[in-house]
PyMOL commands that place a pseudoatom at each C-alpha (Angstrom):
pseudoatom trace, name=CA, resn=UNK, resi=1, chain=A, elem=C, hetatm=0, pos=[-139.432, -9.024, -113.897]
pseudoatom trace, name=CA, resn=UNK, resi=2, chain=A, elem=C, hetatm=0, pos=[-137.452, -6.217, -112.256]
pseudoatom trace, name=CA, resn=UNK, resi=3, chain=A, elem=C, hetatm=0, pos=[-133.631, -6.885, -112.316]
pseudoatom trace, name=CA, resn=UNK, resi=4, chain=A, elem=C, hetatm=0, pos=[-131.306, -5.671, -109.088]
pseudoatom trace, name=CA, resn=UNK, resi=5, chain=A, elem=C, hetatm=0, pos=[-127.810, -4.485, -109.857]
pseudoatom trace, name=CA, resn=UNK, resi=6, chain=A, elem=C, hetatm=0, pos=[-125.556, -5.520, -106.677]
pseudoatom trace, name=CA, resn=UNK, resi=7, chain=A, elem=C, hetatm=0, pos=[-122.429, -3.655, -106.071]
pseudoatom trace, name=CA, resn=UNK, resi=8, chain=A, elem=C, hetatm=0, pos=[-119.996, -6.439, -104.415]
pseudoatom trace, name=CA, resn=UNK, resi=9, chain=A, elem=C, hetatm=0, pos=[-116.400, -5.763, -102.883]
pseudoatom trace, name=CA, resn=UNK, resi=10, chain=A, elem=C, hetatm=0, pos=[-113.886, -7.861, -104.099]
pseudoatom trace, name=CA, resn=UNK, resi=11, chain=A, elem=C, hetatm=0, pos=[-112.497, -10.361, -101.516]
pseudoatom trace, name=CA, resn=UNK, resi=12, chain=A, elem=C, hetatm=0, pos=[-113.761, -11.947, -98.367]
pseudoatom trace, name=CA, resn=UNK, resi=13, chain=A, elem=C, hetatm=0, pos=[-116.634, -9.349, -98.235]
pseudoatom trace, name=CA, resn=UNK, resi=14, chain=A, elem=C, hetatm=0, pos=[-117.916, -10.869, -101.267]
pseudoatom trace, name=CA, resn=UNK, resi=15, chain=A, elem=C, hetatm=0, pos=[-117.837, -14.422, -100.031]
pseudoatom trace, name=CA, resn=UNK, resi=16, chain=A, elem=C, hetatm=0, pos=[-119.305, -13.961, -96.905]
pseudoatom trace, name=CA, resn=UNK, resi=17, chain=A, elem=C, hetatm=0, pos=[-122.036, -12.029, -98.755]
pseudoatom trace, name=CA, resn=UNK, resi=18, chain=A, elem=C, hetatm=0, pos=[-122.285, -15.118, -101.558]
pseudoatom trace, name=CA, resn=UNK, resi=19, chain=A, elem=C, hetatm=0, pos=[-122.644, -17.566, -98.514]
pseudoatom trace, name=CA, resn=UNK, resi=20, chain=A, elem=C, hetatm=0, pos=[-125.513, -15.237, -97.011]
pseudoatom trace, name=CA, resn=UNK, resi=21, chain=A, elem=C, hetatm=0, pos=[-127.246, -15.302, -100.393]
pseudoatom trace, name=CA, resn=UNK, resi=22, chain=A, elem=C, hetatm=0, pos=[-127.051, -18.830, -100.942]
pseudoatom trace, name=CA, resn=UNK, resi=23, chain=A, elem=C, hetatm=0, pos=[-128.812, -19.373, -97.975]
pseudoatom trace, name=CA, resn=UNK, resi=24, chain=A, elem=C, hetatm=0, pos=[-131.731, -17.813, -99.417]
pseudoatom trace, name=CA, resn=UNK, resi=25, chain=A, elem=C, hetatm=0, pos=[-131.404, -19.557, -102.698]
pseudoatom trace, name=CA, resn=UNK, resi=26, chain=A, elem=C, hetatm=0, pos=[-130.067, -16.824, -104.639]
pseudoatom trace, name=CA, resn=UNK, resi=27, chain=A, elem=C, hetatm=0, pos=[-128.374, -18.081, -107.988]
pseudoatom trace, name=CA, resn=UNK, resi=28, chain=A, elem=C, hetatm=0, pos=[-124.608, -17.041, -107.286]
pseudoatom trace, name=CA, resn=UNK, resi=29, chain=A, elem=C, hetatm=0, pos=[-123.051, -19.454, -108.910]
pseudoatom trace, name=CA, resn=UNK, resi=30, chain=A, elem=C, hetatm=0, pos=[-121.786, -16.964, -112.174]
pseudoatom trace, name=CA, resn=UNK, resi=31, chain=A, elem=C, hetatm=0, pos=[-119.694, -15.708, -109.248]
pseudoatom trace, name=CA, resn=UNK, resi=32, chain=A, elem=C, hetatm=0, pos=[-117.541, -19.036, -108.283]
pseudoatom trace, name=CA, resn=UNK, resi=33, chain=A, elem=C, hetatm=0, pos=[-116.608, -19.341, -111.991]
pseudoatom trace, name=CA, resn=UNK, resi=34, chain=A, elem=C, hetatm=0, pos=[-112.846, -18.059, -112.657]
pseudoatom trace, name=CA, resn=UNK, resi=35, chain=A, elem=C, hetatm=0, pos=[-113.212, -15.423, -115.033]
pseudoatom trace, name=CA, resn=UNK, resi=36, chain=A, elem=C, hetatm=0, pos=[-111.919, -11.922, -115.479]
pseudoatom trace, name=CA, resn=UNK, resi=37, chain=A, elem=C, hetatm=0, pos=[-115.373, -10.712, -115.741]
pseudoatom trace, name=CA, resn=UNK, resi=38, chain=A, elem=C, hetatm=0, pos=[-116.746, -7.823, -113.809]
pseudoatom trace, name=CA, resn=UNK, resi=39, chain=A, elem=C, hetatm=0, pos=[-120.523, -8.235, -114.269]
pseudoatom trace, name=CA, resn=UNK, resi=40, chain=A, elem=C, hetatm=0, pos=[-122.359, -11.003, -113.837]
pseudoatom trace, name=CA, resn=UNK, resi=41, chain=A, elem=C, hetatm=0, pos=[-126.267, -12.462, -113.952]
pseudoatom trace, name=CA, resn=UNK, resi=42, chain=A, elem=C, hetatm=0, pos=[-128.128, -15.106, -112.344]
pseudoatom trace, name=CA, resn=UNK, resi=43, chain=A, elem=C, hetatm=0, pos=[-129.415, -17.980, -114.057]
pseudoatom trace, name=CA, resn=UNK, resi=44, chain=A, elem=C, hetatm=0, pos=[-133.150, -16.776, -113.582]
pseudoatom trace, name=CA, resn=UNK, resi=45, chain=A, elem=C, hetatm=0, pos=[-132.596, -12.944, -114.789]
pseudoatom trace, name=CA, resn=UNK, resi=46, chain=A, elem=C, hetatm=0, pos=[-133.267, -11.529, -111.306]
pseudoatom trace, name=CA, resn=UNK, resi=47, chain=A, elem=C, hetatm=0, pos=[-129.398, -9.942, -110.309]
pseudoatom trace, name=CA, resn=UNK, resi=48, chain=A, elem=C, hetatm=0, pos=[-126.839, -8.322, -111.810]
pseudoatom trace, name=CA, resn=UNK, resi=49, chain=A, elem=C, hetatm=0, pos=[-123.887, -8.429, -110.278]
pseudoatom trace, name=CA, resn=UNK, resi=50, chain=A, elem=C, hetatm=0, pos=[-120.485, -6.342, -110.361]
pseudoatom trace, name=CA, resn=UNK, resi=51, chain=A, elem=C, hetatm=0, pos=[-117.313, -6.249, -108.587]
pseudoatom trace, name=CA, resn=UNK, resi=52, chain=A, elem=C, hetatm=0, pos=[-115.512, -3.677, -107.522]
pseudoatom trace, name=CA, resn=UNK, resi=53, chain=A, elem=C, hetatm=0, pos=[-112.963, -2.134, -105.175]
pseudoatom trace, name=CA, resn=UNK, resi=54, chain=A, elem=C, hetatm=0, pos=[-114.788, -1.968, -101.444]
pseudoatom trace, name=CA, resn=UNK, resi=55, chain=A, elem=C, hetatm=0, pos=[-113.725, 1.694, -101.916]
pseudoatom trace, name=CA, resn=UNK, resi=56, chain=A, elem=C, hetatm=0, pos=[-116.054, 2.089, -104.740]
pseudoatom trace, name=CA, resn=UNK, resi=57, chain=A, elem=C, hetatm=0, pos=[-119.019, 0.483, -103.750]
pseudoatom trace, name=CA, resn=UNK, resi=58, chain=A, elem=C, hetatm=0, pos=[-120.762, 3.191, -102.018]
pseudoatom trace, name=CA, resn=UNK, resi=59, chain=A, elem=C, hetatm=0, pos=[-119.923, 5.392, -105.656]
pseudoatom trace, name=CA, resn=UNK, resi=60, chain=A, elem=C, hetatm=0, pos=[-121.885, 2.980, -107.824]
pseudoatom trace, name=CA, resn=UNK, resi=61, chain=A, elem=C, hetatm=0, pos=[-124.393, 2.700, -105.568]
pseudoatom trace, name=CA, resn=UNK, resi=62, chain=A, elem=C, hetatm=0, pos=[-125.182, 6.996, -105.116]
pseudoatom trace, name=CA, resn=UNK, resi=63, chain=A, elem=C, hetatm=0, pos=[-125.177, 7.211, -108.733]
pseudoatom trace, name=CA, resn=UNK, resi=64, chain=A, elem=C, hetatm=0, pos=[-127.639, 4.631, -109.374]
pseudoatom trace, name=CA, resn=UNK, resi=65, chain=A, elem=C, hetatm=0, pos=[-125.781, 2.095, -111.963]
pseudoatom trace, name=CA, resn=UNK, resi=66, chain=A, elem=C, hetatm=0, pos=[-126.333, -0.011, -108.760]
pseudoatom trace, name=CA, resn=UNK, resi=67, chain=A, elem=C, hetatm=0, pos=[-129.044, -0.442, -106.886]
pseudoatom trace, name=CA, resn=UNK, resi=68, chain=A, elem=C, hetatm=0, pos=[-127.770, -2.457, -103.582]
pseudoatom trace, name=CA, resn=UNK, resi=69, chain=A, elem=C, hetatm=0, pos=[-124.436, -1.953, -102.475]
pseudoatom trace, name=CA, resn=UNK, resi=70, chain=A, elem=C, hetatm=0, pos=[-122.588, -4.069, -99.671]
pseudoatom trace, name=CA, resn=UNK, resi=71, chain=A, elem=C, hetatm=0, pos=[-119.553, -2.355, -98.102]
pseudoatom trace, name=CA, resn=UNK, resi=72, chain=A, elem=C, hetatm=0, pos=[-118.009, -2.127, -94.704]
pseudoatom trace, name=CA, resn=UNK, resi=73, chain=A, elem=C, hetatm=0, pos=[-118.953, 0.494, -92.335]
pseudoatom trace, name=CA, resn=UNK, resi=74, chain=A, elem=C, hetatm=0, pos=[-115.772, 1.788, -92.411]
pseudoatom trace, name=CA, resn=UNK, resi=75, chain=A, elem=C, hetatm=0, pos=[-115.904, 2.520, -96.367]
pseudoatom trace, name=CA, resn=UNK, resi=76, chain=A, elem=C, hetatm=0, pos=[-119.347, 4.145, -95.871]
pseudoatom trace, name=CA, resn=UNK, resi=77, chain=A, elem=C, hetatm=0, pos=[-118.275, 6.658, -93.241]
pseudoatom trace, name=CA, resn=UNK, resi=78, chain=A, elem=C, hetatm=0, pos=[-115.090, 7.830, -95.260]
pseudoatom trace, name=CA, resn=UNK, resi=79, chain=A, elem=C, hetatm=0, pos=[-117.240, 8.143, -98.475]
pseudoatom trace, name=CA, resn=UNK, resi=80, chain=A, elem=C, hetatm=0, pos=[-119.884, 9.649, -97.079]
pseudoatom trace, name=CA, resn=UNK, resi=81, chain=A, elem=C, hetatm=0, pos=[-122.706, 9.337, -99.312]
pseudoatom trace, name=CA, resn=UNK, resi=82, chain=A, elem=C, hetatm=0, pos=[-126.244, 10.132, -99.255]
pseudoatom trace, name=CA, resn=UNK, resi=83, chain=A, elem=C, hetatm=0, pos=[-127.540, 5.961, -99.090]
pseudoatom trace, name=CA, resn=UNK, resi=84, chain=A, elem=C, hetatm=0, pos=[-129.795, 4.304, -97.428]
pseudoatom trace, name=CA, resn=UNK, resi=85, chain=A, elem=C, hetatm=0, pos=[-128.241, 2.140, -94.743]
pseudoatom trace, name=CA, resn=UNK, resi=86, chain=A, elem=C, hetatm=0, pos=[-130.438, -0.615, -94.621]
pseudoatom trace, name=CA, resn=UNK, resi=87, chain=A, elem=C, hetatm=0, pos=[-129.187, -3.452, -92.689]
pseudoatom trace, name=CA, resn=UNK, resi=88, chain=A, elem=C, hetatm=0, pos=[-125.843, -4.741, -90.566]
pseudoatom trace, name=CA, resn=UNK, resi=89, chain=A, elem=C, hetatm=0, pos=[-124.685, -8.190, -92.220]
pseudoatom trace, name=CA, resn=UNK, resi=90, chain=A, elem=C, hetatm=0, pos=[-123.026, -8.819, -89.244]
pseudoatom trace, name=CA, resn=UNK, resi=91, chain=A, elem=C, hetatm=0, pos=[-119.797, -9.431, -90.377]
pseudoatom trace, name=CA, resn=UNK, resi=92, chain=A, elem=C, hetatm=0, pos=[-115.913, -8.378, -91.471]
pseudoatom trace, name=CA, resn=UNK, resi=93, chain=A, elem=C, hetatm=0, pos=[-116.149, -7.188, -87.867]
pseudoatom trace, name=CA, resn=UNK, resi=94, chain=A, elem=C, hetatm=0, pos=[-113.307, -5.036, -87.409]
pseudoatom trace, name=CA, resn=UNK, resi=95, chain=A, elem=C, hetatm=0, pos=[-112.537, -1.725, -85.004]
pseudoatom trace, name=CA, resn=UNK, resi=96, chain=A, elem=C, hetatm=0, pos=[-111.421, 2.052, -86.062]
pseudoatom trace, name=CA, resn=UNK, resi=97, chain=A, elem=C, hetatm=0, pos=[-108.497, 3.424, -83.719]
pseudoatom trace, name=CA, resn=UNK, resi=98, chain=A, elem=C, hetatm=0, pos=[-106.359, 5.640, -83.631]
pseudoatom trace, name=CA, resn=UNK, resi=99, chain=A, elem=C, hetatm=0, pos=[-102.726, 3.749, -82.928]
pseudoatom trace, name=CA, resn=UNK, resi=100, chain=A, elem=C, hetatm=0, pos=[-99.642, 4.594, -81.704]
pseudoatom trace, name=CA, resn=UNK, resi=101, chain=A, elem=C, hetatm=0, pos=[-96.473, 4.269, -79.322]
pseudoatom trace, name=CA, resn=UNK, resi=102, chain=A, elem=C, hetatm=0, pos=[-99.040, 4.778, -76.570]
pseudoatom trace, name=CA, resn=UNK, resi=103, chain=A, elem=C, hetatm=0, pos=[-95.745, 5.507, -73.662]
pseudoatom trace, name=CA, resn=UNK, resi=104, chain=A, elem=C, hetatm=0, pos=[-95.243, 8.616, -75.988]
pseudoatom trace, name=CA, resn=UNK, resi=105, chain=A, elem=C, hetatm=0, pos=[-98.559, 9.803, -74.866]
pseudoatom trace, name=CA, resn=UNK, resi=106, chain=A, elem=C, hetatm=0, pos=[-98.588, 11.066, -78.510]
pseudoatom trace, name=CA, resn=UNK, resi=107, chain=A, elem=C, hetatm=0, pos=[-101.958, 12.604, -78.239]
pseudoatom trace, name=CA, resn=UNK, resi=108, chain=A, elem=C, hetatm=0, pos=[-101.320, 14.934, -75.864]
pseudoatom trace, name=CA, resn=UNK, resi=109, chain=A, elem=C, hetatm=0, pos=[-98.930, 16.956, -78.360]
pseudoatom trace, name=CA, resn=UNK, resi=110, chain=A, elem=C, hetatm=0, pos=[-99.586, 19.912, -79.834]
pseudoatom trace, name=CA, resn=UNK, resi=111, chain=A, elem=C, hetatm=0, pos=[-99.353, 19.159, -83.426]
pseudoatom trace, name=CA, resn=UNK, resi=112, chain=A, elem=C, hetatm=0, pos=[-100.412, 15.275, -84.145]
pseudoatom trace, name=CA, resn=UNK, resi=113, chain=A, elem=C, hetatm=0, pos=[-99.047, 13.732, -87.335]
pseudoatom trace, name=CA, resn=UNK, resi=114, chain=A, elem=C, hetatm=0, pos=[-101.941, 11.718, -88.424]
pseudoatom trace, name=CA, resn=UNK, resi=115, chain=A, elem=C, hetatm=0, pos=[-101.238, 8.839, -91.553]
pseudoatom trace, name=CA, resn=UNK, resi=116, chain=A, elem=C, hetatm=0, pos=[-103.933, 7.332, -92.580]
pseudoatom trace, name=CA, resn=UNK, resi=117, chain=A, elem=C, hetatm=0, pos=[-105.929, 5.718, -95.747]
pseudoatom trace, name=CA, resn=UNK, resi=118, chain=A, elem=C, hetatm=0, pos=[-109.079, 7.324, -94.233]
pseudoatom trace, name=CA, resn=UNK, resi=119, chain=A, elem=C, hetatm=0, pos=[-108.694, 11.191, -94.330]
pseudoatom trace, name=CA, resn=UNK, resi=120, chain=A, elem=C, hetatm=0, pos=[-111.985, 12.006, -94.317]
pseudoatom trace, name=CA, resn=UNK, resi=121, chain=A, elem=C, hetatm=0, pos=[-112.835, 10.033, -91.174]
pseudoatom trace, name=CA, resn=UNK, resi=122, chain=A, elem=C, hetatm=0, pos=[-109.484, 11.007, -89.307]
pseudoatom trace, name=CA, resn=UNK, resi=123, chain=A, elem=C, hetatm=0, pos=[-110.686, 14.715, -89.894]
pseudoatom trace, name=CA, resn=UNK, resi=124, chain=A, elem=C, hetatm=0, pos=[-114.255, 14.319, -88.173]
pseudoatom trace, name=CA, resn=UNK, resi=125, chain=A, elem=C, hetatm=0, pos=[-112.406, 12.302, -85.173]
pseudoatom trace, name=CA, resn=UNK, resi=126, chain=A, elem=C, hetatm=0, pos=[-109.628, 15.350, -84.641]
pseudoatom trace, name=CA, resn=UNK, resi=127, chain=A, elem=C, hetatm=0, pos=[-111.542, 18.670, -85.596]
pseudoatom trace, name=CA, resn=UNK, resi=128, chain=A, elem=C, hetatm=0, pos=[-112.906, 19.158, -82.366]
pseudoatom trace, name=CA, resn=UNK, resi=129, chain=A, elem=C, hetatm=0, pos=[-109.874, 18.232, -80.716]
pseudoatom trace, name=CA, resn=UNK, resi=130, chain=A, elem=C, hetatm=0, pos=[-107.297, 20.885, -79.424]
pseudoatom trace, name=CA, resn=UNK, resi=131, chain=A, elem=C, hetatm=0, pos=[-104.601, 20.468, -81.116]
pseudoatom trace, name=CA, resn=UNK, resi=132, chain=A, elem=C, hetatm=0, pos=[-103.103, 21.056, -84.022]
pseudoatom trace, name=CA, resn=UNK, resi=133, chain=A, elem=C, hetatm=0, pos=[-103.918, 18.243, -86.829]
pseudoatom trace, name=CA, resn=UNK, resi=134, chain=A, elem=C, hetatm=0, pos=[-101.809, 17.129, -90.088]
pseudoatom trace, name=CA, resn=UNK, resi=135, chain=A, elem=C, hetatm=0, pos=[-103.396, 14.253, -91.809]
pseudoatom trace, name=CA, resn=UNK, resi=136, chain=A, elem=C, hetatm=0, pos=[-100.982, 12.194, -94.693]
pseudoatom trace, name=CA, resn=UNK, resi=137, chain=A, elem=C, hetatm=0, pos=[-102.222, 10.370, -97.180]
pseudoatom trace, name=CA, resn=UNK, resi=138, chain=A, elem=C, hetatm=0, pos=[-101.311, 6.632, -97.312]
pseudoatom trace, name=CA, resn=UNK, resi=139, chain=A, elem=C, hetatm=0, pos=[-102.656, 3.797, -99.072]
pseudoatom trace, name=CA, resn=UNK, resi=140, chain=A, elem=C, hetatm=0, pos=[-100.896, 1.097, -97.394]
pseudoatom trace, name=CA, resn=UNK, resi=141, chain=A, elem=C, hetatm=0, pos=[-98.576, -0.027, -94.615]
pseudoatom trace, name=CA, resn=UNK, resi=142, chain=A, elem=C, hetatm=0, pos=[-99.701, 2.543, -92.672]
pseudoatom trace, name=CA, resn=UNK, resi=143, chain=A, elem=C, hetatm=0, pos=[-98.029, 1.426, -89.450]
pseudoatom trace, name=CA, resn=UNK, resi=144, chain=A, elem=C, hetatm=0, pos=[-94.438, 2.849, -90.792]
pseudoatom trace, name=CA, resn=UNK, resi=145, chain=A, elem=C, hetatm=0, pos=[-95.843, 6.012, -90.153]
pseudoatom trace, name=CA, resn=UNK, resi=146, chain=A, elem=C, hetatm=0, pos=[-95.071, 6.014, -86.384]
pseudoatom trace, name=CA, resn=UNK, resi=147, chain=A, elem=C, hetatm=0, pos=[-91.827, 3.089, -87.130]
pseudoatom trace, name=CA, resn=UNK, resi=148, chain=A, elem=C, hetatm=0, pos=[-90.294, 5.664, -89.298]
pseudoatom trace, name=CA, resn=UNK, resi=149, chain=A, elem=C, hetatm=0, pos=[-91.011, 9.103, -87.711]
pseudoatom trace, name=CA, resn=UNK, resi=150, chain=A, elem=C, hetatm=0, pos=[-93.583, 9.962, -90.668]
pseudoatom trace, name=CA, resn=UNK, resi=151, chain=A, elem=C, hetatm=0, pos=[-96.113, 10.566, -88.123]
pseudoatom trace, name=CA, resn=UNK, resi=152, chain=A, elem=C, hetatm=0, pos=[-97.019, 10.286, -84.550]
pseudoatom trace, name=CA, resn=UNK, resi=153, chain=A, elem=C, hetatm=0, pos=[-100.235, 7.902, -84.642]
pseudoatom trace, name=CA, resn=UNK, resi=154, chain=A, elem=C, hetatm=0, pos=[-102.571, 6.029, -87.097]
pseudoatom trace, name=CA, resn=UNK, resi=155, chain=A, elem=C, hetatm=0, pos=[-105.879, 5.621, -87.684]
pseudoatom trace, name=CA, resn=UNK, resi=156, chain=A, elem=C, hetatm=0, pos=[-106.633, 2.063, -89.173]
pseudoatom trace, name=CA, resn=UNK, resi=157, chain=A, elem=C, hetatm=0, pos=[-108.907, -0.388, -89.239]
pseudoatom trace, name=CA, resn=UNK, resi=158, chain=A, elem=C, hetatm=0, pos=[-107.647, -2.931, -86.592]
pseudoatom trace, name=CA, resn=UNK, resi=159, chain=A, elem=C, hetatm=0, pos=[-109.017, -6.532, -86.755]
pseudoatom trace, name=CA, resn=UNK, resi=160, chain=A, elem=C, hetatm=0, pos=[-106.867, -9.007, -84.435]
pseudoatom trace, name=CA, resn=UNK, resi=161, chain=A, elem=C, hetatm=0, pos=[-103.797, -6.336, -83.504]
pseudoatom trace, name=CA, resn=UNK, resi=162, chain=A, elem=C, hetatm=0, pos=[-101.141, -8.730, -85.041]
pseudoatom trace, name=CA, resn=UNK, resi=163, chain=A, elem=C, hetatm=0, pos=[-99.215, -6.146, -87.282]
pseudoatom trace, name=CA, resn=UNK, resi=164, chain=A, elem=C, hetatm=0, pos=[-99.601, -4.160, -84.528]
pseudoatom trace, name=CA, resn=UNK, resi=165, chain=A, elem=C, hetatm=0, pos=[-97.930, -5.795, -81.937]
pseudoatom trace, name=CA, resn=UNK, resi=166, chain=A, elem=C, hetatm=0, pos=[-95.327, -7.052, -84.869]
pseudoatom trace, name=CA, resn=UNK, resi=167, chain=A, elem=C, hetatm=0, pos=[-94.297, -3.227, -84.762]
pseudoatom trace, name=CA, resn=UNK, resi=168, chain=A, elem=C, hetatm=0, pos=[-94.438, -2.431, -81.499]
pseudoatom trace, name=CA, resn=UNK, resi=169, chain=A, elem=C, hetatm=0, pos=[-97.462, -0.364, -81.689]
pseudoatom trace, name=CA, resn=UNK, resi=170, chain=A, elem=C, hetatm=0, pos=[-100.781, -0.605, -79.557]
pseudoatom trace, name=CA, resn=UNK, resi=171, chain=A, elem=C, hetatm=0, pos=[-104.547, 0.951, -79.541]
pseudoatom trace, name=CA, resn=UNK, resi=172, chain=A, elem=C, hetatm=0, pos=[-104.059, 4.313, -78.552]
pseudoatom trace, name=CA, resn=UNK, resi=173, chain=A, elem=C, hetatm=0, pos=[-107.980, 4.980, -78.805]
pseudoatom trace, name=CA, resn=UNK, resi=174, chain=A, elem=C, hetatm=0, pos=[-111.046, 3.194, -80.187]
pseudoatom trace, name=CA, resn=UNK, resi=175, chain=A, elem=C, hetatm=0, pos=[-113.186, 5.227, -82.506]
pseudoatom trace, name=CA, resn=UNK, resi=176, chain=A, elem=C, hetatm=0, pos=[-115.944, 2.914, -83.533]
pseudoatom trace, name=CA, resn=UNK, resi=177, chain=A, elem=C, hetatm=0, pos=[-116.764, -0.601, -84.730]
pseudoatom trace, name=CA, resn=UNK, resi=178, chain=A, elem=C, hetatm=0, pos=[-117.694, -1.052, -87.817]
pseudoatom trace, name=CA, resn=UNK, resi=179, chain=A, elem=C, hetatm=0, pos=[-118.639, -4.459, -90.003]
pseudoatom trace, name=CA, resn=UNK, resi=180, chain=A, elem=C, hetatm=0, pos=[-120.521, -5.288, -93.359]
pseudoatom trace, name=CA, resn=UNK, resi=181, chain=A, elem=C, hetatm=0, pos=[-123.646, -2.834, -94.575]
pseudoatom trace, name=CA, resn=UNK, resi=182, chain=A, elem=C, hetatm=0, pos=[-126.137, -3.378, -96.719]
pseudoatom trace, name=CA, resn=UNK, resi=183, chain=A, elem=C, hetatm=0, pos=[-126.759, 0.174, -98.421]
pseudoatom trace, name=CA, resn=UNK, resi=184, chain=A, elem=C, hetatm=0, pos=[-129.720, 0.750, -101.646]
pseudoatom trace, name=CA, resn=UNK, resi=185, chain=A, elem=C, hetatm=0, pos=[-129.808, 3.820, -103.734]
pseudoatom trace, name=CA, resn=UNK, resi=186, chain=A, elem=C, hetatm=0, pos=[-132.387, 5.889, -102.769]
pseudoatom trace, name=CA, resn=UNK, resi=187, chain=A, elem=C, hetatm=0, pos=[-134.371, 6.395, -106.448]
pseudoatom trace, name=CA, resn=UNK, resi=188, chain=A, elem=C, hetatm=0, pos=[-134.086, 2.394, -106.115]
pseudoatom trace, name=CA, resn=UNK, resi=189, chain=A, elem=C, hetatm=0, pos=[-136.060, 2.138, -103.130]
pseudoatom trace, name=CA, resn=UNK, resi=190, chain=A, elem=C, hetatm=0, pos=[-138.537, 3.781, -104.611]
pseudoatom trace, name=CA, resn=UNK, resi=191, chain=A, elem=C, hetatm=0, pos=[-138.825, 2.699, -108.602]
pseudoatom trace, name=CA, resn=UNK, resi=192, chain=A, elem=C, hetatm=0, pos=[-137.501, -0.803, -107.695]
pseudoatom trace, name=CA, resn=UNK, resi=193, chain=A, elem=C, hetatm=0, pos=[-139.217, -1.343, -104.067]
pseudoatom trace, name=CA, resn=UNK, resi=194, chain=A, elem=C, hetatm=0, pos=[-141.716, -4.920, -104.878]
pseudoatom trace, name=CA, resn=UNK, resi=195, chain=A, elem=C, hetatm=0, pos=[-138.168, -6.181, -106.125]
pseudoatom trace, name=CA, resn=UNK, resi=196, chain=A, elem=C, hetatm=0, pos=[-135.710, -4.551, -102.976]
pseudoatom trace, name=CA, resn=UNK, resi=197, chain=A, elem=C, hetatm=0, pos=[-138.100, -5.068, -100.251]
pseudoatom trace, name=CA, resn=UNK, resi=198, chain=A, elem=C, hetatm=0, pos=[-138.341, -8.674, -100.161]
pseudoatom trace, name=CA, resn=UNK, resi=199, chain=A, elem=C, hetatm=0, pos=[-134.662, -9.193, -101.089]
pseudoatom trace, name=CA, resn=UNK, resi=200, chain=A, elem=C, hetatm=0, pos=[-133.953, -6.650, -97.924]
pseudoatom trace, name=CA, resn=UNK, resi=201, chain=A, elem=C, hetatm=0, pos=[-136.267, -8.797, -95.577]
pseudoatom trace, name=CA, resn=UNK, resi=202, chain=A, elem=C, hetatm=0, pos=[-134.951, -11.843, -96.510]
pseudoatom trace, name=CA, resn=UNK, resi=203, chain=A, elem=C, hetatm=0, pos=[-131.031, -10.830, -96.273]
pseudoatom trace, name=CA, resn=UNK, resi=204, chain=A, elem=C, hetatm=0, pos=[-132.733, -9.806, -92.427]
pseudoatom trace, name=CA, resn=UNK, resi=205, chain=A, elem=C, hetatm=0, pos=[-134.414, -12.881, -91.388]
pseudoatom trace, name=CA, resn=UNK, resi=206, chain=A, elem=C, hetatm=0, pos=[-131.150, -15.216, -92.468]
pseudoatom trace, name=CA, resn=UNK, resi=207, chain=A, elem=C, hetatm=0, pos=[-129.331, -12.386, -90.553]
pseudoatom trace, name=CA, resn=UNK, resi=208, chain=A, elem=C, hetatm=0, pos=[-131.162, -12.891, -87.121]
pseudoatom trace, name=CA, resn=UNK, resi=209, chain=A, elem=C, hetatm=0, pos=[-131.679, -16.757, -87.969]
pseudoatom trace, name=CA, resn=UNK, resi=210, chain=A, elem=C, hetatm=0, pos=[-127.926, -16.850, -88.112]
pseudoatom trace, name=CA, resn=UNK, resi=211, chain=A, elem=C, hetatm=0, pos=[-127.416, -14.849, -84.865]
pseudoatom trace, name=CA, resn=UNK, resi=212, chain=A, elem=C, hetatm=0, pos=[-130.023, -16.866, -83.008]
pseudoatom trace, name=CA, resn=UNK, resi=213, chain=A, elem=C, hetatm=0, pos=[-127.773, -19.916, -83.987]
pseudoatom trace, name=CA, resn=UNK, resi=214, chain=A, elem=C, hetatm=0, pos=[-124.396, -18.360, -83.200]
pseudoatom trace, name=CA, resn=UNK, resi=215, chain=A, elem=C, hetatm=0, pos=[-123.143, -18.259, -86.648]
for i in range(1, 215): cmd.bond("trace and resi %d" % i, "trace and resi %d" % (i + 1))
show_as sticks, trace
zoom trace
């Protein structure tokens, strides 16, 4: 029996992804136990699971101590690793924008003050842009950065706008959408692919089944 190692991120992204598996009748049941474990099995041998920072996911998963990784979008494009993006789960639907005072017309300034979490995205969006770009580094709360003068706009991840509109900031501009991914290592796909395939295909059909009912 060939074992998959799943790389899970912590939080709602893992439940949602529990509730998908269940569906298929994938043990997951090590996983509702309170425990300060990071790696798991199921009951019949066939996973490994670990958990780990969403920010990490896409690591474990390009250096192979993982073979399935899932992530949001948003985590894959700032990493930006060489995985194979398999399948969209559908959801932790959420939006990439930049954000701002918008009356400031902040983006029409020469020099744009950019805080973010996600440098590596913010510098794709603005390097073809005209102006002059200065990204800062923040890990959280990143809506002070226009309340308190740090910058002139964020880019965030913006789900229903609520801390937002608490600050008195709006979407400026909306890069993408992004929700959850299923990723595989790529030397899994091959040396692993009797055991990934069918645990791909079925993660798709409960996928559609799911859309087709509205879920």
């Amino acid at each position: 029996m060939t074992q998959i190692t799943i790389a899970m991120a912590k939080g709602r992204l893992a439940e949602q992804t529990m509730e998908l598996m269940e569906a298929l009748g994938i043990d997951v049941s090590p996983l509702k136990e309170k425990s300060r474990k990071l790696v798991f099995e199921s009951g019949d041998g066939r996973f490994r699971y670990i958990m780990v920072k969403p920010s990490d996911v896409p690591t474990y998963v390009d250096h192979g101590v993982a073979d399935v990784g899932i992530v949001g979008k948003d985590t894959l494009m700032e990493e930006n690793r060489p995985l194979y993006e398999m399948l969209d789960l559908g959801f932790g639907k959420c939006r990439i924008c930049v954000c701002g005072y918008a009356e400031q017309e902040p983006l029409k300034k020469a020099h744009i003050r950019v805080a973010t979490k996600y440098t590596g995205i913010a510098g794709q969006v603005f390097a073809t842009r005209g102006s002059s770009i200065e990204i800062i580094k923040l890990n959280g709360s990143v809506e002070l950065g226009p309340v308190i003068g740090l910058s002139d706009v964020i880019l965030d991840i913006v789900e229903s706008g609520a801390t937002l509109r608490a600050n008195g900031l709006s979407v400026i501009e909306e890069i993408c959408t992004c929700s959850a991914r299923l990723v595989v290592n790529r030397v899994s796909l091959k040396t692993k692919e009797t055991a990934i395939r069918p645990f791909i295909d079925g993660m798709r059909r409960e996928v559609e089944r799911r859309k087709e009912q509205g879920l």
